[in-house]
MARLUMBA-382700 format. One line per 10 residues: number of its first residue (from 1); for each residue x, y, z of N, C-alpha, C. Coordinates in pm, whole numbers, always signed. Layout:
# residues N
NUM	X Y Z X Y Z X Y Z ~ ... .
This chain:
# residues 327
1	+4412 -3008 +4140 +4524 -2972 +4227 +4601 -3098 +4263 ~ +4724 -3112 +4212 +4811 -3198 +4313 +4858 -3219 +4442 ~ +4959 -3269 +4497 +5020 -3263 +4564 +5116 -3142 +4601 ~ +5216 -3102 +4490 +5331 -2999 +4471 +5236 -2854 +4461 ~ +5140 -2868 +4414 +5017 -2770 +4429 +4955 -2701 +4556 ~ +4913 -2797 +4645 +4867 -2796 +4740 +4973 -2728 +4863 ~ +5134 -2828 +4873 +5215 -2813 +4914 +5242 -2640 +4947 ~ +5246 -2589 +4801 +5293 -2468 +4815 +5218 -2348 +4813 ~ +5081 -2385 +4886 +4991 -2299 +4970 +5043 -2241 +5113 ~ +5016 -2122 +5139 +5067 -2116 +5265 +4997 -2240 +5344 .
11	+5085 -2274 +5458 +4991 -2343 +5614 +4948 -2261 +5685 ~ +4992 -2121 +5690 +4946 -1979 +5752 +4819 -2012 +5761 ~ +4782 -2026 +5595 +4625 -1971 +5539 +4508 -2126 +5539 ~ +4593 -2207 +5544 +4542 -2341 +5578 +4505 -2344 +5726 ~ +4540 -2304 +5771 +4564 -2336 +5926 +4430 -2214 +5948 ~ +4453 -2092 +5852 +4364 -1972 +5931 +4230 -2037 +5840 ~ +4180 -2065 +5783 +4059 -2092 +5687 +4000 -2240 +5809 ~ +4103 -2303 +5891 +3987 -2390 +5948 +4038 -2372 +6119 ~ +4050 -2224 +6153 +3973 -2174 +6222 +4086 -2136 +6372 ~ +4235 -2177 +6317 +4365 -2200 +6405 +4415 -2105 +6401 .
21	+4409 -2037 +6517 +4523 -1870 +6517 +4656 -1932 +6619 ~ +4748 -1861 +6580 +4892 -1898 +6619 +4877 -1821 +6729 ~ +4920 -1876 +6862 +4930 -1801 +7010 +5078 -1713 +7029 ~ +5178 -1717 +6900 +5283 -1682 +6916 +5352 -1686 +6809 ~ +5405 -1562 +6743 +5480 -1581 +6593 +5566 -1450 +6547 ~ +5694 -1484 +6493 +5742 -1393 +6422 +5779 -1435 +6324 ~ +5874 -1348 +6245 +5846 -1377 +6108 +5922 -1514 +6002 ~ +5962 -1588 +6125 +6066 -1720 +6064 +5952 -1799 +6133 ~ +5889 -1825 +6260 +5796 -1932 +6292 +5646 -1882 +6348 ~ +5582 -1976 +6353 +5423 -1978 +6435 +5408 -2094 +6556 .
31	+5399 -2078 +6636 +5319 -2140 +6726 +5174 -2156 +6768 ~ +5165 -2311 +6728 +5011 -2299 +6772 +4931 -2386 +6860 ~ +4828 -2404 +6964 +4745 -2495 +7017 +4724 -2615 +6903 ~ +4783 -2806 +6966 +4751 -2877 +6852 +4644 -2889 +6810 ~ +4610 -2855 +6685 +4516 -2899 +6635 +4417 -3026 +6628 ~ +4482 -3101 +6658 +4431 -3242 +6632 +4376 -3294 +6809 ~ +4414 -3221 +6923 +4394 -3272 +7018 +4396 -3175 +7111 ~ +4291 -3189 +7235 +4314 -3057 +7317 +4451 -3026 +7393 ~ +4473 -2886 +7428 +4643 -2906 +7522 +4641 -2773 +7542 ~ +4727 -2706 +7660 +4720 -2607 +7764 +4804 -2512 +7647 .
41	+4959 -2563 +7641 +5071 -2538 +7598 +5062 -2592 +7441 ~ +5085 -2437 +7363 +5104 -2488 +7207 +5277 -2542 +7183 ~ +5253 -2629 +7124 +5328 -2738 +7064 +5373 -2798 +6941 ~ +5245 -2703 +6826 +5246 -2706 +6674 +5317 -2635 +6618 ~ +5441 -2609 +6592 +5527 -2537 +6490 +5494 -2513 +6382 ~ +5500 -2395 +6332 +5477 -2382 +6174 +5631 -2354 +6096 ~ +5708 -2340 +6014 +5836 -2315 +6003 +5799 -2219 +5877 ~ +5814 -2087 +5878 +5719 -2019 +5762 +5840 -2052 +5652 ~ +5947 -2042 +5687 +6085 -2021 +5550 +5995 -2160 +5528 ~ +6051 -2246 +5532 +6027 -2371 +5406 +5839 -2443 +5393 .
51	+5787 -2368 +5514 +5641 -2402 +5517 +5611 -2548 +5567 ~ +5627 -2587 +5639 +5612 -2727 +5714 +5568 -2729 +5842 ~ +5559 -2843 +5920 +5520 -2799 +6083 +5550 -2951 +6087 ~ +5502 -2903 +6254 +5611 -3006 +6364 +5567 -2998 +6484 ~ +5451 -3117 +6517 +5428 -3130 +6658 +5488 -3165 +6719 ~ +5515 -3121 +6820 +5584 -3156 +6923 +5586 -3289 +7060 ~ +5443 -3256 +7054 +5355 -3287 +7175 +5369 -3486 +7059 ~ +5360 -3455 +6992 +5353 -3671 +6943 +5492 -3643 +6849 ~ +5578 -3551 +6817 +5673 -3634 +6720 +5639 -3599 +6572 ~ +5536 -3556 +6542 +5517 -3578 +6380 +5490 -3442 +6329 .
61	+5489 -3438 +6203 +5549 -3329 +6091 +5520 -3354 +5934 ~ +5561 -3227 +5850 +5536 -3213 +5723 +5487 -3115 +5695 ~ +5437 -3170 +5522 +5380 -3059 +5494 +5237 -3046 +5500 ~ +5152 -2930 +5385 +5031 -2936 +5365 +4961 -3096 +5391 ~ +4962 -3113 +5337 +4898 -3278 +5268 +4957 -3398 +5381 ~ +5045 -3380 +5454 +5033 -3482 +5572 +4994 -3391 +5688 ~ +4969 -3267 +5686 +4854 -3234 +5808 +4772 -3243 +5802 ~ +4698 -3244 +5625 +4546 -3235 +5615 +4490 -3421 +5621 ~ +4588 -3466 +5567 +4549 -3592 +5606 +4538 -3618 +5780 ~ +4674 -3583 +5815 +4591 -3620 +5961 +4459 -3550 +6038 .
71	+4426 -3459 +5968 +4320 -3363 +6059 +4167 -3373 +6015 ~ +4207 -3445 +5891 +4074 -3494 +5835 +4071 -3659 +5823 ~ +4177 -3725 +5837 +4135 -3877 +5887 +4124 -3907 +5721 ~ +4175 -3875 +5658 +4139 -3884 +5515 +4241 -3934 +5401 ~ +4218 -3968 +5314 +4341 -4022 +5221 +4381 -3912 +5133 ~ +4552 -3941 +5066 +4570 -3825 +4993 +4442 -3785 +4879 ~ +4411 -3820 +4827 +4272 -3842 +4709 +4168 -3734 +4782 ~ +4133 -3773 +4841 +4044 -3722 +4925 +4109 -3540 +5018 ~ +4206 -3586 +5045 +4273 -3409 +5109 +4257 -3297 +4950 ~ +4349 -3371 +4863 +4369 -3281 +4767 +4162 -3233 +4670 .
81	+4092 -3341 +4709 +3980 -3319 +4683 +3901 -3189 +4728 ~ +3928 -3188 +4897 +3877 -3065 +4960 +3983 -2974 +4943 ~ +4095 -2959 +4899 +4168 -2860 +4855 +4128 -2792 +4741 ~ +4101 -2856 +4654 +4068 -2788 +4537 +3902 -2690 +4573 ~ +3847 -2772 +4649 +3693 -2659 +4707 +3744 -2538 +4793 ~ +3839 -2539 +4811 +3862 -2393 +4935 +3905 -2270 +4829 ~ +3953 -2206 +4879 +3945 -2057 +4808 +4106 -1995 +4862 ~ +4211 -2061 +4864 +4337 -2007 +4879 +4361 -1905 +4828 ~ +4384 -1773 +4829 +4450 -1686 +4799 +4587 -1705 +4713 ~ +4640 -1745 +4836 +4853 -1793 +4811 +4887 -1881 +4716 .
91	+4702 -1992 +4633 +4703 -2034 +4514 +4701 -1996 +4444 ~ +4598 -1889 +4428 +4572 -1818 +4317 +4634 -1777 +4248 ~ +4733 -1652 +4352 +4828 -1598 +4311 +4977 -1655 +4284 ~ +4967 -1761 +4238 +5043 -1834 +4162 +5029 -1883 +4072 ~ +4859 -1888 +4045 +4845 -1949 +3931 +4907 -1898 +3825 ~ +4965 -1936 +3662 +4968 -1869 +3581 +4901 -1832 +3487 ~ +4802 -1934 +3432 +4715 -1984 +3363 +4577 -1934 +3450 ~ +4505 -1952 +3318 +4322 -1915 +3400 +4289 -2056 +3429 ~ +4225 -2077 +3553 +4142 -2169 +3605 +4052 -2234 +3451 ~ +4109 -2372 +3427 +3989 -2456 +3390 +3873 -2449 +3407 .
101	+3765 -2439 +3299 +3603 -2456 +3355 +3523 -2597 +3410 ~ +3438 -2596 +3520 +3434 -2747 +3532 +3366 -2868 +3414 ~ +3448 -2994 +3435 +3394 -3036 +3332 +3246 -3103 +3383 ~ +3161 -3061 +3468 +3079 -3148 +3443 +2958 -3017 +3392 ~ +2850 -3042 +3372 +2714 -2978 +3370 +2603 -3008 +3484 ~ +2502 -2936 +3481 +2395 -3010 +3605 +2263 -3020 +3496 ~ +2219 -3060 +3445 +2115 -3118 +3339 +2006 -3091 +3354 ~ +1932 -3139 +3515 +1804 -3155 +3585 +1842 -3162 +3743 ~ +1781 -3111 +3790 +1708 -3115 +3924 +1561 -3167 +3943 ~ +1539 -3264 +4020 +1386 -3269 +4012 +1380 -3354 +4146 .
111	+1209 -3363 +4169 +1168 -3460 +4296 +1195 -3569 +4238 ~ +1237 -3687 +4377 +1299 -3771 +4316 +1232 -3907 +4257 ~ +1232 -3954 +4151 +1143 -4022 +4069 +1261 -4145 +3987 ~ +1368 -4191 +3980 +1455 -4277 +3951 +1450 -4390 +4050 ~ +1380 -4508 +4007 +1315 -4668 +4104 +1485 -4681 +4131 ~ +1584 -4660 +4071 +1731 -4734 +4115 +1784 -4619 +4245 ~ +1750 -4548 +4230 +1777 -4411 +4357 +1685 -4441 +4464 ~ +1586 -4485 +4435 +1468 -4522 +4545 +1499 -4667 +4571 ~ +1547 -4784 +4520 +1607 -4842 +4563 +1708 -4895 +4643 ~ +1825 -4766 +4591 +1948 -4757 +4685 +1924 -4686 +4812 .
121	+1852 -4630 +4802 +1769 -4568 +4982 +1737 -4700 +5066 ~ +1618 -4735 +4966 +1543 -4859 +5038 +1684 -4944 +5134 ~ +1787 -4974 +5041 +1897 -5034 +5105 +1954 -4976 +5199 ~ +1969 -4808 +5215 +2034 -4787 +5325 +1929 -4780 +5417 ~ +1792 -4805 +5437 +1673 -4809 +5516 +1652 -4723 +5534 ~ +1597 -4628 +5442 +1492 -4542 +5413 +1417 -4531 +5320 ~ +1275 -4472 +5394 +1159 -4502 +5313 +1109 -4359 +5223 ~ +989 -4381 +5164 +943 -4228 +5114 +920 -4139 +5254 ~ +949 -4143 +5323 +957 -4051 +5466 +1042 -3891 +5449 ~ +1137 -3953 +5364 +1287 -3877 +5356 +1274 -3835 +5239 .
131	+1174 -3837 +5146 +1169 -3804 +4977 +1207 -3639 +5020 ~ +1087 -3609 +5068 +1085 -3452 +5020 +1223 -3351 +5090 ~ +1296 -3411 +5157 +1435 -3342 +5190 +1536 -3359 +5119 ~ +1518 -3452 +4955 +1626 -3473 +4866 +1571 -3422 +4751 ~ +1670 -3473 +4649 +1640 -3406 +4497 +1652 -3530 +4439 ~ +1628 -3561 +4306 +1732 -3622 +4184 +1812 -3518 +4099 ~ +1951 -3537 +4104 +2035 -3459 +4007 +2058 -3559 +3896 ~ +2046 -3465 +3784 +2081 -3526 +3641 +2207 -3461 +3606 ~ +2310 -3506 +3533 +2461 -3433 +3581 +2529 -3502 +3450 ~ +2637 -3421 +3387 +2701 -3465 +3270 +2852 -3495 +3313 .
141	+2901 -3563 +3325 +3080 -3549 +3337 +3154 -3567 +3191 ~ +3225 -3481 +3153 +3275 -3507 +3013 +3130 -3524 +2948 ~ +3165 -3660 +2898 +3063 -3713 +2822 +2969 -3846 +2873 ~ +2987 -3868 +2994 +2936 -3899 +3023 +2792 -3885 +3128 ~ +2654 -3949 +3113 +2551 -3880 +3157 +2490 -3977 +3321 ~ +2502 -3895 +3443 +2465 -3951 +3558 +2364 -3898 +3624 ~ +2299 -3993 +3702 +2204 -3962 +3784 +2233 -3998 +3939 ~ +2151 -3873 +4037 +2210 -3910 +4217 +2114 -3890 +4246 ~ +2137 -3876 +4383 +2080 -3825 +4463 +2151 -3725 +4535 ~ +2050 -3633 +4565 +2131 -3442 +4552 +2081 -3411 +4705 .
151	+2103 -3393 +4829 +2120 -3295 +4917 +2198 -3156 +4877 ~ +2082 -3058 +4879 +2196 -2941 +4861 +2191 -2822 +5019 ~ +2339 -2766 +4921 +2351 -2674 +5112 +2310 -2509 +5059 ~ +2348 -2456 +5207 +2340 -2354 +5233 +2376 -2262 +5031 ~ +2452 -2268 +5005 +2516 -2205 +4894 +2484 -2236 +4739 ~ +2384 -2350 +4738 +2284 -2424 +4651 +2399 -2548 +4587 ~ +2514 -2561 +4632 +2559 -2712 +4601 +2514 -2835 +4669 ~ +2514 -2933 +4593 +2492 -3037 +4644 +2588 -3125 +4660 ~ +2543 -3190 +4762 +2645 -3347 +4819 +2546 -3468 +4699 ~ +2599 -3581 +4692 +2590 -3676 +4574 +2566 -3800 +4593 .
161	+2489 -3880 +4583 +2538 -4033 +4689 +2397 -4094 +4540 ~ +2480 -4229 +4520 +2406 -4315 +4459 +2492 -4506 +4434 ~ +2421 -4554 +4427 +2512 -4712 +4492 +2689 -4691 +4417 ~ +2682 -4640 +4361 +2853 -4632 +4278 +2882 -4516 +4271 ~ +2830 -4409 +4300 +2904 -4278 +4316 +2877 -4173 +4393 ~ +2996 -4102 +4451 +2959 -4031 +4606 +3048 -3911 +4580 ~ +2975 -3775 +4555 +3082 -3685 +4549 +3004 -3562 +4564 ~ +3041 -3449 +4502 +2931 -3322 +4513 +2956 -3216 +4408 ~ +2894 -3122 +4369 +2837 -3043 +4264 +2860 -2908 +4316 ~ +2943 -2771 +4261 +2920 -2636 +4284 +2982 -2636 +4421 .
171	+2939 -2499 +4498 +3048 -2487 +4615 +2989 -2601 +4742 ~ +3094 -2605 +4841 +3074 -2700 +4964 +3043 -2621 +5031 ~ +2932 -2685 +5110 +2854 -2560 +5257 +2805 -2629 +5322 ~ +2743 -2632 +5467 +2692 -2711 +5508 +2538 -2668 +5503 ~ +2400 -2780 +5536 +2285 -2765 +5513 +2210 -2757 +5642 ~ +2139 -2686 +5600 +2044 -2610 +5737 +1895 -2680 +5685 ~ +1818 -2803 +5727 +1708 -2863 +5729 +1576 -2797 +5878 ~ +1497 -2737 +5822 +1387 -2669 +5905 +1265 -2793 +5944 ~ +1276 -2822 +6039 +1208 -2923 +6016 +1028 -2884 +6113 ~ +1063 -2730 +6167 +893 -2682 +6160 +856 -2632 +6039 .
181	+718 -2592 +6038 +651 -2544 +5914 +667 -2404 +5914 ~ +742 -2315 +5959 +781 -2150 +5946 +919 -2182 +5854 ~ +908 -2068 +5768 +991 -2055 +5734 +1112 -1962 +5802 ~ +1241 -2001 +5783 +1312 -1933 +5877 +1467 -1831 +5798 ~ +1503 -1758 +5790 +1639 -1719 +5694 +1769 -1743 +5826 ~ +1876 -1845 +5736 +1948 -1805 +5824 +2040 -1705 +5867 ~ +2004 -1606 +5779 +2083 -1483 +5816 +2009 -1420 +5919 ~ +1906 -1417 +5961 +1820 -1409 +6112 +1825 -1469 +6198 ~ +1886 -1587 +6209 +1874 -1715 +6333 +1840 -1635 +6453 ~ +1900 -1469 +6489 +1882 -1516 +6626 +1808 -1465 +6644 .
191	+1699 -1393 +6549 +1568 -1333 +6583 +1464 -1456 +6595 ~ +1490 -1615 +6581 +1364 -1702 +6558 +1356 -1722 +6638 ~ +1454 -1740 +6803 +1414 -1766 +6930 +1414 -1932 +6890 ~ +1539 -2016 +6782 +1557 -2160 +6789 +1559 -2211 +6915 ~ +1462 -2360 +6924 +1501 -2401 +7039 +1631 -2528 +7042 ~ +1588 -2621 +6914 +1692 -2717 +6923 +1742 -2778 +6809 ~ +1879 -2816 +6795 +1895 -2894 +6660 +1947 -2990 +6666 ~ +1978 -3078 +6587 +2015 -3185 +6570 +2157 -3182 +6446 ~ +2294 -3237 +6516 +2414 -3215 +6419 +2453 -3321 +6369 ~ +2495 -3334 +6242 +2511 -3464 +6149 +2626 -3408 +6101 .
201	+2721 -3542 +6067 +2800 -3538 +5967 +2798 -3526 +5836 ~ +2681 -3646 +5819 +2669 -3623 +5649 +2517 -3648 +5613 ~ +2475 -3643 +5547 +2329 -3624 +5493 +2246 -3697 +5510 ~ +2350 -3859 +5500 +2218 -4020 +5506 +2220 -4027 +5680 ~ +2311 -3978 +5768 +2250 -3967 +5876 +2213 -3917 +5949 ~ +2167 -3781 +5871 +2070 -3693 +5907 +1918 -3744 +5852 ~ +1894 -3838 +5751 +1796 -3855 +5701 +1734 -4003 +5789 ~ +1825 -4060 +5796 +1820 -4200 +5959 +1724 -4135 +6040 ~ +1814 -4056 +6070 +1711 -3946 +6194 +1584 -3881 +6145 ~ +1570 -3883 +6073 +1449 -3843 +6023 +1349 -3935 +5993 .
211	+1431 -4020 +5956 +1309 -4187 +5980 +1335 -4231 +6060 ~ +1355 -4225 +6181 +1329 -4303 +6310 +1235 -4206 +6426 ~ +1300 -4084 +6377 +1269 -3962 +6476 +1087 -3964 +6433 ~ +988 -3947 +6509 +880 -3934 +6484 +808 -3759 +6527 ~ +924 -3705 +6665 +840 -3593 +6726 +975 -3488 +6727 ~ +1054 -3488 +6656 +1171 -3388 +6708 +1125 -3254 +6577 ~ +1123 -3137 +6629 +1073 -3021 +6574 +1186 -2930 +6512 ~ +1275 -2934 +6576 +1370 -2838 +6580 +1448 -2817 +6414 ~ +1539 -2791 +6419 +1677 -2785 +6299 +1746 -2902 +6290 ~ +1829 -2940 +6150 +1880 -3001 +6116 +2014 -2964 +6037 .
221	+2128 -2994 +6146 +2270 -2896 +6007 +2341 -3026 +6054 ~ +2378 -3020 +5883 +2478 -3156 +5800 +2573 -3041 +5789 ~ +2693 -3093 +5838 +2838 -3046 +5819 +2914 -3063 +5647 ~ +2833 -3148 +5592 +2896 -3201 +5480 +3004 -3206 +5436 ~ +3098 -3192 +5548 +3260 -3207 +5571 +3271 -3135 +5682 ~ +3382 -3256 +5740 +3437 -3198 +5919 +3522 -3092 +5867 ~ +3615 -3077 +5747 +3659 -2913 +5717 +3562 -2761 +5746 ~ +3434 -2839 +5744 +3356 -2706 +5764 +3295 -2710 +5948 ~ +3392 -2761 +5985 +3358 -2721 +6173 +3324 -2596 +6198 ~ +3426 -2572 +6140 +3436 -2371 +6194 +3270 -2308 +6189 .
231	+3263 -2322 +6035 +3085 -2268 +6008 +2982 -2311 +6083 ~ +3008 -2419 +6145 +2922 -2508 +6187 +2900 -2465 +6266 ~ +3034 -2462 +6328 +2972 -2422 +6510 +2894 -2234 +6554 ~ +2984 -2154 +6447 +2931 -2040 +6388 +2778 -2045 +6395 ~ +2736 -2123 +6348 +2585 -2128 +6281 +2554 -2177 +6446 ~ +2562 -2303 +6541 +2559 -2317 +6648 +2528 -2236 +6766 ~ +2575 -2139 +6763 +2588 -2018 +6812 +2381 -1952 +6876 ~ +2330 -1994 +6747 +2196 -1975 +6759 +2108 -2043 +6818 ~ +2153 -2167 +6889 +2091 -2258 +6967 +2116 -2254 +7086 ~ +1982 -2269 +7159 +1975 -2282 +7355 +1988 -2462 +7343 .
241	+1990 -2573 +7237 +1965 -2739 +7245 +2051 -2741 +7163 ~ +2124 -2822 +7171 +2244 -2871 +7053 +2278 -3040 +7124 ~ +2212 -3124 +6988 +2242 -3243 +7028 +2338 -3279 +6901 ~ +2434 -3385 +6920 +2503 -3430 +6852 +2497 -3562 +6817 ~ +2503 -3603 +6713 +2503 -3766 +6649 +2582 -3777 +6567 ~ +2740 -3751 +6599 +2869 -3768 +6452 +2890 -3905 +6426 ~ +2982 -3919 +6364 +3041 -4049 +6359 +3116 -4091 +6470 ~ +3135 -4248 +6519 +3216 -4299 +6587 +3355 -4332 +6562 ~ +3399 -4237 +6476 +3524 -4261 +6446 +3602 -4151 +6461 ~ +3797 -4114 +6461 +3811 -4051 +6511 +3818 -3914 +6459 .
251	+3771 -3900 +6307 +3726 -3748 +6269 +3618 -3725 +6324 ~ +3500 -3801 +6384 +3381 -3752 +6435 +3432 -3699 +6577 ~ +3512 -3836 +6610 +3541 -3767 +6766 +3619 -3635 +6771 ~ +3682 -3619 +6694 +3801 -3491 +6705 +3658 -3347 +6689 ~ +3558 -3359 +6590 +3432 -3287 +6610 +3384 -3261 +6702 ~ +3334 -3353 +6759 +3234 -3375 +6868 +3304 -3314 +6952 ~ +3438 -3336 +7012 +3500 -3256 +7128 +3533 -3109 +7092 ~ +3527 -3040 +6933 +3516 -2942 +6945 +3468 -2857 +6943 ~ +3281 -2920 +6902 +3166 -2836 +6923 +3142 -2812 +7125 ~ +3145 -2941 +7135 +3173 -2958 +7275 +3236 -2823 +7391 .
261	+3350 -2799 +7330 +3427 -2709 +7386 +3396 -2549 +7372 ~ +3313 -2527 +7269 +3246 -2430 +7245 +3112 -2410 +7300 ~ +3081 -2515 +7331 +2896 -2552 +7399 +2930 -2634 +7488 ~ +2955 -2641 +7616 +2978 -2751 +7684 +2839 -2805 +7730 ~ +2753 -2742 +7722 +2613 -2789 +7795 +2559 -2876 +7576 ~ +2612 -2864 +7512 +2562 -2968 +7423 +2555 -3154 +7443 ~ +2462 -3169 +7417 +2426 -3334 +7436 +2507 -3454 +7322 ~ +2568 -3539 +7372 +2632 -3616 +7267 +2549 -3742 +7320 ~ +2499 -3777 +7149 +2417 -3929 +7196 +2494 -4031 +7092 ~ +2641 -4042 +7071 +2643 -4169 +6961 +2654 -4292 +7046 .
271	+2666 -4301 +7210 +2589 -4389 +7248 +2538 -4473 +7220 ~ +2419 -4451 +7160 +2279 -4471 +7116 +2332 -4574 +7003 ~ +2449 -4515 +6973 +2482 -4633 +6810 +2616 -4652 +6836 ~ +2653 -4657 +6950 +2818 -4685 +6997 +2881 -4821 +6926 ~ +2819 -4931 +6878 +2873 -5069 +6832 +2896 -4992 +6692 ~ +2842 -4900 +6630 +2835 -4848 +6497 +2894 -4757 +6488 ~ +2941 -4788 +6344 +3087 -4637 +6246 +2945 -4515 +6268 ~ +2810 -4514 +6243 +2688 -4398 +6243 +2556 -4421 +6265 ~ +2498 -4318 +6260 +2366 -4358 +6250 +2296 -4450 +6182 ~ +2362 -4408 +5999 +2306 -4479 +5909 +2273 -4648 +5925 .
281	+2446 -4649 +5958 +2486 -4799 +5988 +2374 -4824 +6080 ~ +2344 -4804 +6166 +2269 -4833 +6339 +2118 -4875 +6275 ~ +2091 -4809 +6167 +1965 -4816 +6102 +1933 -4929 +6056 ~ +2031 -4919 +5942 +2043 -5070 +5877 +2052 -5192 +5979 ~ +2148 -5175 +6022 +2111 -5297 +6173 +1991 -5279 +6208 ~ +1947 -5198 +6244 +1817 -5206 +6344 +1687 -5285 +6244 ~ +1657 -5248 +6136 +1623 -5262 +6021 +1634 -5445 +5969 ~ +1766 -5494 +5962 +1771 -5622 +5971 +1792 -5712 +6074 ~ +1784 -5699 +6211 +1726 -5772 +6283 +1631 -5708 +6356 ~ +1517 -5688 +6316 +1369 -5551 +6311 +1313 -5695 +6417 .
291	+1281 -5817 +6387 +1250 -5904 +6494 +1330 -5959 +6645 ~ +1426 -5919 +6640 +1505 -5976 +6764 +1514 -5826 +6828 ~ +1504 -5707 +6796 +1497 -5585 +6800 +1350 -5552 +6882 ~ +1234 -5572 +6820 +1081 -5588 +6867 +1079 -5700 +6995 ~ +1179 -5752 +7036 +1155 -5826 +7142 +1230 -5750 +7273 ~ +1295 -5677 +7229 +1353 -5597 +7353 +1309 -5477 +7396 ~ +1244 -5498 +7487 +1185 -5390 +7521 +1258 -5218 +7553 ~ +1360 -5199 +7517 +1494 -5115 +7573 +1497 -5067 +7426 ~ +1413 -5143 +7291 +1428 -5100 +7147 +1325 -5059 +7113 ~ +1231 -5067 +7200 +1113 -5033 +7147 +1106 -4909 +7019 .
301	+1166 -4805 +7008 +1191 -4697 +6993 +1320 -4607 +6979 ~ +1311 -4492 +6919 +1401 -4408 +6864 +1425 -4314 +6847 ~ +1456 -4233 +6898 +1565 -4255 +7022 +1508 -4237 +7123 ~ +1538 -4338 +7217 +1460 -4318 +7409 +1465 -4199 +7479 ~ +1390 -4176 +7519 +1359 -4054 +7576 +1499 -4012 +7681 ~ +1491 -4121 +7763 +1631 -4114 +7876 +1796 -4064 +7823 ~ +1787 -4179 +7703 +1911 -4131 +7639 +1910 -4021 +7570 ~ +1819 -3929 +7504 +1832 -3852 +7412 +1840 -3711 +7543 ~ +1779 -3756 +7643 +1810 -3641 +7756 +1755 -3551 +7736 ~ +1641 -3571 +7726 +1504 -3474 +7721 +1520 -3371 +7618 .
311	+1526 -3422 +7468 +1565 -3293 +7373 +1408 -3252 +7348 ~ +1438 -3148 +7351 +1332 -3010 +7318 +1237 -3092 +7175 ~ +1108 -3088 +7237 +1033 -3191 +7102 +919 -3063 +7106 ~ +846 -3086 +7013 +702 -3043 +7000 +619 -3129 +6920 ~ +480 -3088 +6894 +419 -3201 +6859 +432 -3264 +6697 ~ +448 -3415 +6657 +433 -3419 +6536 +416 -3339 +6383 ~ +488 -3314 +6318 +465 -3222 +6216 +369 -3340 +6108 ~ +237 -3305 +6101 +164 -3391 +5967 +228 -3428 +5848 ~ +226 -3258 +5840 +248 -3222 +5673 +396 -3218 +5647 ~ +442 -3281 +5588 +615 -3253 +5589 +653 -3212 +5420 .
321	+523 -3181 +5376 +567 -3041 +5309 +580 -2917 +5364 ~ +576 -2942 +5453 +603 -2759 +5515 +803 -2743 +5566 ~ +843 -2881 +5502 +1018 -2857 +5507 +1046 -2741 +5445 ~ +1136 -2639 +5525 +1168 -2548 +5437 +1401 -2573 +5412 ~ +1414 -2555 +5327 +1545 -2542 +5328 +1609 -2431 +5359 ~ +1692 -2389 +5433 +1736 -2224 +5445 +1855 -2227 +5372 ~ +1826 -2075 +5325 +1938 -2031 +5256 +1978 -1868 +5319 .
């Protein structure tokens, strides 16, 4: 998908797919609450004849692709990337041509056994702790043959990460990590009587947390894109504990205040790693100065009881084969 592609999607359907209903509209405009920031009075114009918008409330405007950039903090490369994963209608039906097949293949799946994948962990500071919540993907592009490391979600795609390449496989969803030994469906959540989870942005710092965390019992959901808020908080819905650990930057923050607003009794700890863009990062620091770290008594540990604000623990899980993934 290009640019001129993207462009001439509705914003209607852009706007309705991540989760924005217009407080006011006829059939030349929309009005809507800004998106990008909380406010009483909507201020977001949609202009349906030529398809553009126009905040009011700061001055700025366009089309598709300079809203999605601003709402995802993201570069054009990257907007038109998660464009092509959504499911537009108002594309489709323009297409003329049949959809291309993808060019890559998926080869292998397996536990993960590649010393250069277990290496590139080791670097982001993690140990075999975190093995059994990943994969190795074996993967063809064209003609060429790669190996990752595979978190997969809800919908059996995976997210991708290996020292030179970061991308993902099949549809985007976010991942639901069980981290008691019951197995759980999440099409039941609210029959399990969840007590608490833990919310991540992306996978390596959900897995941080998993190597530092020694007693936390509960759930684990990776957003695997702030485009998928909406689901997220959806899925949210099933929790009496909702702690948060996004990024410190301002797509995390624009998150965080809007799980927030839906859960106001949810716990935000990036605190805890406030000098840091994430968790991951916070790790790796912690990790390389592990001796000036052991002298402060305020580090002893991860995460402090005080700051984490008494999240819902139970006792040690032994066996951490009893991870189940939900689907």
């Amino acid at each position: 998908m290009n640019c001129n592609q993207f462009n001439s999607i509705s914003l209607e359907e852009v706007l309705l797919s991540l989760g924005h209903l217009p407080t006011k509209q006829n059939e030349k405009e929309a009005w809507y609450l800004n998106p990008f920031a909380s406010e009483s009075q909507a201020s977001f114009k949609l202009d349906k004849r030529i398809n553009a918008w126009y905040l009011h409330s700061e001055g700025v405007g366009g089309k598709n692709t300079d809203f999605m950039k601003k709402y995802l903090n993201a570069s054009v490369n990257e907007v038109l990337d998660w464009a092509q994963k959504q499911n537009f209608s108002s594309f489709h039906q323009q297409q003329q041509i049949k959809k291309s097949e993808p060019n890559y293949t998926i080869d292998e799946i397996l536990d993960l056994q590649n010393p250069n994948l277990k290496q590139y962990l080791q670097g982001r500071g993690l140990s075999p702790k975190v093995y059994d919540y990943i994969k190795e993907v074996r993967f063809t592009v064209g003609e060429k043959k790669l190996y990752a490391i595979g978190f997969e979600n809800l919908s059996g795609g995976f997210e991708l990460r290996n020292s030179f390449y970061k991308g993902s496989l099949l549809k985007k969803d976010i991942s639901i990590l069980n981290l008691n030994s019951n197995l759980q469906d999440i099409s039941n959540l609210q029959d399990k009587n969840i007590k608490g989870v833990a919310v991540f942005e992306g996978f390596m710092d959900a897995l941080s947390f998993i190597e530092m965390q020694k007693s936390f019992a509960g759930d684990i959901l990776v957003m695997n894109s702030i485009a998928l808020i909406n689901k997220s908080v959806e899925c949210l819905k099933n929790y009496s504990d909702i702690n948060i650990f996004l990024d410190n930057d301002n797509a995390g923050i624009k998150c965080k205040s809007q799980i927030i607003k839906y859960f106001p009794e949810a716990k935000d700890h990036c605190s805890i790693y406030s000098n840091h863009k994430d968790l991951n990062e916070f790790l790796i620091h912690r990790i390389n100065n592990d001796v000036a770290i052991n002298l402060d008594k305020h580090s002893e540990k991860f995460p402090e009881a005080d700051k984490l604000e008494e999240i819902k623990q139970e006792p040690e899980i032994k066996n951490s084969n009893g991870f189940k993934m939900k689907r």
